[in-house]
C-alpha positions as CSV (number, residue, x, y, z in Angstrom):
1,X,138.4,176.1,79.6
2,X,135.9,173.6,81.4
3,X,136.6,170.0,81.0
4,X,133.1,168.2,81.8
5,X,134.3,165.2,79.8
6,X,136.4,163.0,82.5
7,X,134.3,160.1,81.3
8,X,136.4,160.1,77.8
9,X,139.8,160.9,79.6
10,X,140.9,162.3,82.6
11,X,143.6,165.0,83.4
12,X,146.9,162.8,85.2
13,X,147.4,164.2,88.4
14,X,150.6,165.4,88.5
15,X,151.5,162.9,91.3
16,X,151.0,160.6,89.1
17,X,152.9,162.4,86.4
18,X,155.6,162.6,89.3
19,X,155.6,158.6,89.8
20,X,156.3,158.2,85.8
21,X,158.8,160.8,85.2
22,X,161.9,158.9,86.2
23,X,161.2,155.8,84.6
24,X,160.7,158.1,81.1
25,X,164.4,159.8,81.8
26,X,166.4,157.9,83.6
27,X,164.8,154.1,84.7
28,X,164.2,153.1,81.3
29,X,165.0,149.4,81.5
30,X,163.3,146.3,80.2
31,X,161.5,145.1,83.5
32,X,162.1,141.7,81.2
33,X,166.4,142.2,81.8
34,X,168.6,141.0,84.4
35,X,170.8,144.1,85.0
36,X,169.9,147.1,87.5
37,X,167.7,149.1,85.7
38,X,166.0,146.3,84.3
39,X,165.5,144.8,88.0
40,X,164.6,148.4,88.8
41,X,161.7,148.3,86.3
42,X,160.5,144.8,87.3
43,X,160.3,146.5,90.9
44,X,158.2,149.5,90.0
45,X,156.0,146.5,88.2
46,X,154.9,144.9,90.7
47,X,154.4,147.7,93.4
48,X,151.8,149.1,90.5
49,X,150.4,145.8,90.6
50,X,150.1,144.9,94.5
51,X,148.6,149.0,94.1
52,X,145.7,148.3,91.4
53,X,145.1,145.0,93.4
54,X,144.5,146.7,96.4
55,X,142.2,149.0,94.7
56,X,139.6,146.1,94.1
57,X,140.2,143.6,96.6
58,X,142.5,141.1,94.8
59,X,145.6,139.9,95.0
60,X,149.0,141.2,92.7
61,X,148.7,137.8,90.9
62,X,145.4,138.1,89.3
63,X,146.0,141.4,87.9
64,X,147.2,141.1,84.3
65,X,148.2,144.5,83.0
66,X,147.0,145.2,79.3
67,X,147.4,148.6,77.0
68,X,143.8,149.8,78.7
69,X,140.3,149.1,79.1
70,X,139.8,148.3,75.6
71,X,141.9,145.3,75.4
72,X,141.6,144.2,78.6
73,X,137.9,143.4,77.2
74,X,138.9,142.1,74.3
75,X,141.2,139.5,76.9
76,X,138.3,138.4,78.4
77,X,135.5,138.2,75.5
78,X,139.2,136.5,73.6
79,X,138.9,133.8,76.6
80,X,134.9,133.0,76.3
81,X,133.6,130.1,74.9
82,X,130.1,128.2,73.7
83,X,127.4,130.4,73.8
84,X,128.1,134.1,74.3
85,X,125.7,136.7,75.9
86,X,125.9,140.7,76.5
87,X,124.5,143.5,77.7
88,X,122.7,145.6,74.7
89,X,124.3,148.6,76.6
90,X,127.8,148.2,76.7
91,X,130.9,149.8,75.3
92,X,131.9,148.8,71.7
93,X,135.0,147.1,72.8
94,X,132.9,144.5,74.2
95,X,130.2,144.9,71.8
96,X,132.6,144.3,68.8
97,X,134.6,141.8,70.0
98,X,132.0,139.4,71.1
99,X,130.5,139.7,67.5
100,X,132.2,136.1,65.8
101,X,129.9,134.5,68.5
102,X,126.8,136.0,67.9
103,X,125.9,137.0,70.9
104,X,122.6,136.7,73.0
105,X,121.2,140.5,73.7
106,X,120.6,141.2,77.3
107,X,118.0,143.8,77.1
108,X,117.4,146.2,79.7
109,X,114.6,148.2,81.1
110,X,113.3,152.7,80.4
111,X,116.2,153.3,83.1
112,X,119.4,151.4,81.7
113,X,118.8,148.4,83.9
114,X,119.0,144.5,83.5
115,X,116.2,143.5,85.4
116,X,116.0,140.1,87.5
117,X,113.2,138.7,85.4
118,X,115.6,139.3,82.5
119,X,118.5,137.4,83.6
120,X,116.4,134.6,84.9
121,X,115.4,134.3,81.0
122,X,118.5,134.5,80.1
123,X,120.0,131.9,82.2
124,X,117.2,129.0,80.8
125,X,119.3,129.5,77.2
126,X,121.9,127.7,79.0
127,X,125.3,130.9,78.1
128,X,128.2,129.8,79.0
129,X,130.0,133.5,79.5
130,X,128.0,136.7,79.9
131,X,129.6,140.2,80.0
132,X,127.4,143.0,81.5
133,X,129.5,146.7,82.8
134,X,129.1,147.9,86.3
135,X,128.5,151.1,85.4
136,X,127.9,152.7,81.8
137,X,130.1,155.4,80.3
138,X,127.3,157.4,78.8
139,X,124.3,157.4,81.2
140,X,126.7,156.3,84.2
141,X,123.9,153.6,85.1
142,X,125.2,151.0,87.9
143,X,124.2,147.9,87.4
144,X,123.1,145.3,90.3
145,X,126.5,143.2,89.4
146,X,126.8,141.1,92.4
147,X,123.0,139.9,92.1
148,X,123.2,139.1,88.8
149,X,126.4,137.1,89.7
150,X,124.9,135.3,92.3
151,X,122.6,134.2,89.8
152,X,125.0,133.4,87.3
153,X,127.3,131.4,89.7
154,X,124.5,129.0,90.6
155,X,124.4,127.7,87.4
156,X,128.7,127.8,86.9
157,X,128.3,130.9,84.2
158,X,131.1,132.5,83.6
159,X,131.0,136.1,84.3
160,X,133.0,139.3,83.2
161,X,132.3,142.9,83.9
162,X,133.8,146.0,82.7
163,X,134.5,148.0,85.2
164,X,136.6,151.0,83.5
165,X,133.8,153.7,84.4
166,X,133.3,152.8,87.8
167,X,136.1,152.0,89.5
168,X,137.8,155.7,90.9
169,X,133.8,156.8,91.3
170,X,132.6,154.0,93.4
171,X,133.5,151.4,95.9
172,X,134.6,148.3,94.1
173,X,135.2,144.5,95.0
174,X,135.8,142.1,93.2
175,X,135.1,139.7,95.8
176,X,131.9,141.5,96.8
177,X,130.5,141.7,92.9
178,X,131.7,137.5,92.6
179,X,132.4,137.7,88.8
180,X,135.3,136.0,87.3
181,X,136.9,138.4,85.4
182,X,137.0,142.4,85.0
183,X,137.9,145.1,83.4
184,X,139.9,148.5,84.2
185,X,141.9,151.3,82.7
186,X,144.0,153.6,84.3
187,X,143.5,157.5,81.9
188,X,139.8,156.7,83.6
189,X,141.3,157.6,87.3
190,X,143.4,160.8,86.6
191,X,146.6,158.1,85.2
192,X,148.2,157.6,82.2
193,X,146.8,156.3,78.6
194,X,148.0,153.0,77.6
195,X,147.9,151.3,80.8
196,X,144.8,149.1,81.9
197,X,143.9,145.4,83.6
198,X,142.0,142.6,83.5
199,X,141.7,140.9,87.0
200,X,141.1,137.1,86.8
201,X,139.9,134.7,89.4
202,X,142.3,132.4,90.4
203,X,140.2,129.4,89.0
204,X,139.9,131.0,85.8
205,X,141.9,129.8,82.6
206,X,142.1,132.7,79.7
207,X,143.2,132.6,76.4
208,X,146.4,135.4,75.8
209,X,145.7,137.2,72.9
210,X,149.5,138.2,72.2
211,X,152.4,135.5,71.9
212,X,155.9,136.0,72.6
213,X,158.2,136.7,75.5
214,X,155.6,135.6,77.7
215,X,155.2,138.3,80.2
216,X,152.4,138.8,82.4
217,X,152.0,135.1,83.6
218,X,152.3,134.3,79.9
219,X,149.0,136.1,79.2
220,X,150.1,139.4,77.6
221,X,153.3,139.1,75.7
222,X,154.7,142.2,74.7
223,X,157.7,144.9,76.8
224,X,155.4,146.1,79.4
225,X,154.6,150.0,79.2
226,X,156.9,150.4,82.3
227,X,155.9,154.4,83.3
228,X,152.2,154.1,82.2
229,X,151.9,151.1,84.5
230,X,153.9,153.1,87.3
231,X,151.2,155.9,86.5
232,X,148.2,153.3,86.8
233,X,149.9,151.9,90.0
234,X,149.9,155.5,91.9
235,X,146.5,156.7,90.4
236,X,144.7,153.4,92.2
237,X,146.5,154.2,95.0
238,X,145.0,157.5,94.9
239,X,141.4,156.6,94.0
240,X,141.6,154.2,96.9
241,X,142.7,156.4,99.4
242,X,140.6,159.7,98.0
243,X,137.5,157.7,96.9
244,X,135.0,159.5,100.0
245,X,136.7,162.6,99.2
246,X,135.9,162.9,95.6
247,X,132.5,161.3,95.5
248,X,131.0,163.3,98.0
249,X,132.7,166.2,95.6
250,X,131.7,165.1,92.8
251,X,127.8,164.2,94.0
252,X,127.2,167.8,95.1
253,X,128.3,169.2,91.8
254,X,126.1,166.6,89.9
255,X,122.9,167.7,92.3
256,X,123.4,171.4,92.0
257,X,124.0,170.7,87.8
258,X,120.6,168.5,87.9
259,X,118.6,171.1,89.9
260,X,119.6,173.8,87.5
261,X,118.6,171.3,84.3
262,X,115.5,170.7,86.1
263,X,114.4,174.4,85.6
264,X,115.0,174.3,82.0
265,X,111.4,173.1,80.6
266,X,113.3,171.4,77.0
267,X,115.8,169.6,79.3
268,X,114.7,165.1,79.9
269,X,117.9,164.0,81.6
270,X,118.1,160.1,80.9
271,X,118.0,157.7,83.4
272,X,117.5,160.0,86.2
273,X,115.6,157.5,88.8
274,X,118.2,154.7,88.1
275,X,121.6,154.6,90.4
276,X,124.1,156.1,88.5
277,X,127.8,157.5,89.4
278,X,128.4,160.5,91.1
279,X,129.8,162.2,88.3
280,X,127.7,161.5,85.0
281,X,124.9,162.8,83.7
282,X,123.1,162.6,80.1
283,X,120.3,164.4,78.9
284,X,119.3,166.0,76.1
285,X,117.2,169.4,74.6
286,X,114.2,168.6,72.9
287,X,114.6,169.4,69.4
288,X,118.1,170.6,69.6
289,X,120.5,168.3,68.0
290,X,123.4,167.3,70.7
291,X,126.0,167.4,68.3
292,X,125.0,171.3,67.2
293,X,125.4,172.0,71.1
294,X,128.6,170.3,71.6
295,X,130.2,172.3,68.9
296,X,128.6,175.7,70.5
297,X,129.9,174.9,73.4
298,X,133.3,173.8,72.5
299,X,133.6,177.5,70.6
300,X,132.7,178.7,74.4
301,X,135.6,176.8,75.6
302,X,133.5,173.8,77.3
303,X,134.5,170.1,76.4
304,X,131.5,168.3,76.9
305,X,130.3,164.9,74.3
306,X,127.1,163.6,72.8
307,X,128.2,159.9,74.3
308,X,131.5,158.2,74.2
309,X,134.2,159.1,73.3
310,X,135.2,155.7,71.7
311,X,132.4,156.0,69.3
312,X,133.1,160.0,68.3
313,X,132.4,160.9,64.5
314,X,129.4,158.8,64.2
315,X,126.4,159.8,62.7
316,X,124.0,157.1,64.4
317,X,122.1,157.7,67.3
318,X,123.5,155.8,70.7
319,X,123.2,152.5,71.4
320,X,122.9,153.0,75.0
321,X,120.0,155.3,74.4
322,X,117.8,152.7,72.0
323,X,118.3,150.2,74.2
324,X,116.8,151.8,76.9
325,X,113.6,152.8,74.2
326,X,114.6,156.6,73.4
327,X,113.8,157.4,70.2
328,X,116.3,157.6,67.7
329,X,115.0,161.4,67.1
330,X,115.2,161.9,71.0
331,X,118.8,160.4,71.6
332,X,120.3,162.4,68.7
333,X,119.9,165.7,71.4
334,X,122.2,163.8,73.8
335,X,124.5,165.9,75.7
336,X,126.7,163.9,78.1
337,X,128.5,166.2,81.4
338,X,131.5,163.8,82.8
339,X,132.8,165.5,86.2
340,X,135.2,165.7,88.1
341,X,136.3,166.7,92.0
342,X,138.7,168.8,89.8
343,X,135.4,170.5,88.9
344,X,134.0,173.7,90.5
345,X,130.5,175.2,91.3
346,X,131.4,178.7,89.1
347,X,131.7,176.0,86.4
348,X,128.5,174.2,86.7
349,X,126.9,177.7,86.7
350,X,128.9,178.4,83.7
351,X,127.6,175.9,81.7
352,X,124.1,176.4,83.0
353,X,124.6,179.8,81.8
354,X,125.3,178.8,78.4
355,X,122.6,176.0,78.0
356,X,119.9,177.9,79.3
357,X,118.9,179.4,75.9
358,X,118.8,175.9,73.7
359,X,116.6,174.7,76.5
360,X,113.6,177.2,78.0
């Protein structure tokens, strides 16, 4: 089998899987209890924690562990307030969410892009929180997040940013991108599913979106998900110290897969000039629906998508792609190739191999 779709899920690494296993046997207290095991649990807590801080430049008290990216979103768009404004490119957990406020639409550019001219608009119709992602989960555009914050924070805007794609794939500070509040998930960086964050600035007040016992400084209620935070704890740690390593892996095998599209005269791959992660790369065959592909492949034993993965079993061309102007006949032949440093070279040629007769 290939897996080229790492930006749905990633396989745990099994050092990560090794990190869990005990508190799924053996260490199965409630991190909430007074006893051993329960002080044992609390423990393993707050290494994970002082480990995902250390991934993005914060300290263990502003990192509030949720049950992944998705409602680590909904935390922050749950803790907005007057008038709301997004990107018209980001993930539907963001998207949905921010819905009872009818949100202002920050469009962006051919490439993916929120340009400057845009967000100078934007800030004359006086928002009071604005949520744009760093880097998007289909085209794996970066956006210029500590620019646009600089912006924002001139004018005391509160700002969010989901970071779930980009964190494990780039460098990220949240000191160095200055936004209030963001967004991460740990089955993104080779952890387990059902653990996530939202980091907080100090200064920031949110609103918890479950009451109860009061864990996590009284902003997530709820028996904390003691081995998939363990998991998320060691995968950081792991993306921290591996980050050069696995983009510089994961870079050449997104060139050499691009040079070999580039030969294919059907093949457009979106967003090519804009930065974008090492690892992602959408494009599409023209006249050759995406989805008809996908399942061709996945009879071939490749797992690739036609966008996210949070959106799958939708008939409706992407979002992502009508923002940016595609046409909804154009982004229907979307093919999206998530890698990994897991990833080989034989692969990529693989695939090429079996793509090559949709798109000369």
């Amino acid at each position: 089998m290939i897996y080229f779709d790492n930006n749905a899920t990633t396989p745990n690494d099994e050092r990560v899987l090794e990190a869990m296993l005990p508190f799924m046997k053996t260490m199965y207290g409630n991190p909430s209890s007074v006893h051993r095991l329960g002080r044992i649990a609390k423990s393993a807590v707050e290494v994970a924690r002082e480990q995902v801080a250390a991934l993005v430049d914060v300290q263990p008290s502003q990192v509030i562990f949720t049950s992944g990216g998705t409602e680590a979103n909904n935390l922050a768009i749950n803790s907005a307030f007057g008038r709301v404004a997004i990107s018209a490119v980001e993930h539907s957990s963001i998207y949905e969410s921010a819905k009872r406020f009818v949100p202002e639409i920050i469009a962006v550019n051919r490439d993916g892009l929120c340009e400057p001219k845009t967000i100078t608009e934007l800030i004359s119709k006086r928002p009071d929180f604005v949520s744009i992602m760093l880097a998007n989960n289909e085209t794996g555009v970066i956006q210029p997040i500590a620019e646009i914050a600089a912006q924002l924070n001139e004018h005391g805007i509160m700002f969010h940013t989901d970071a779930v794609q980009a964190v494990g794939k780039m460098p990220v500070s949240f000191k160095k991108l200055g936004v209030q509040m963001l967004s991460l998930s740990s089955h993104k960086i080779y952890g387990g599913k059902g653990a996530g964050a939202l980091i907080v600035d100090e200064s920031v007040s949110i609103s918890p979106l479950f009451l109860g016992g009061g864990q996590e400084q009284n902003y997530r209620s709820g028996t904390e998900n003691v081995a998939a935070i363990v998991g998320f704890g060691k995968a950081a740690e792991l993306a921290k110290t591996e980050l050069d390593a696995r983009q510089t892996r994961m870079l050449s095998l997104r060139t050499m897969l691009e040079n070999k599209l580039a030969q294919l005269s059907k093949v457009t791959i979106f967003a090519q000039n804009a930065p974008r992660l090492p690892n992602t790369v959408l494009f599409g065959i023209d006249g050759v629906e995406g989805e008809m592909v996908l399942l061709k492949l996945d009879q071939r034993g490749v797992c690739v998508s036609s966008g996210s993965a949070c959106t799958s079993g939708e008939t409706e061309p992407s979002h992502v792609l009508l923002a940016m102007g595609i046409s909804p006949q154009q982004a229907q032949t979307a093919i999206r190739v998530s890698l990994s440093h897991q990833n080989t070279p034989a692969e990529v040629l693989e695939f090429i191999e079996l793509i090559t007769p949709y798109g000369v």
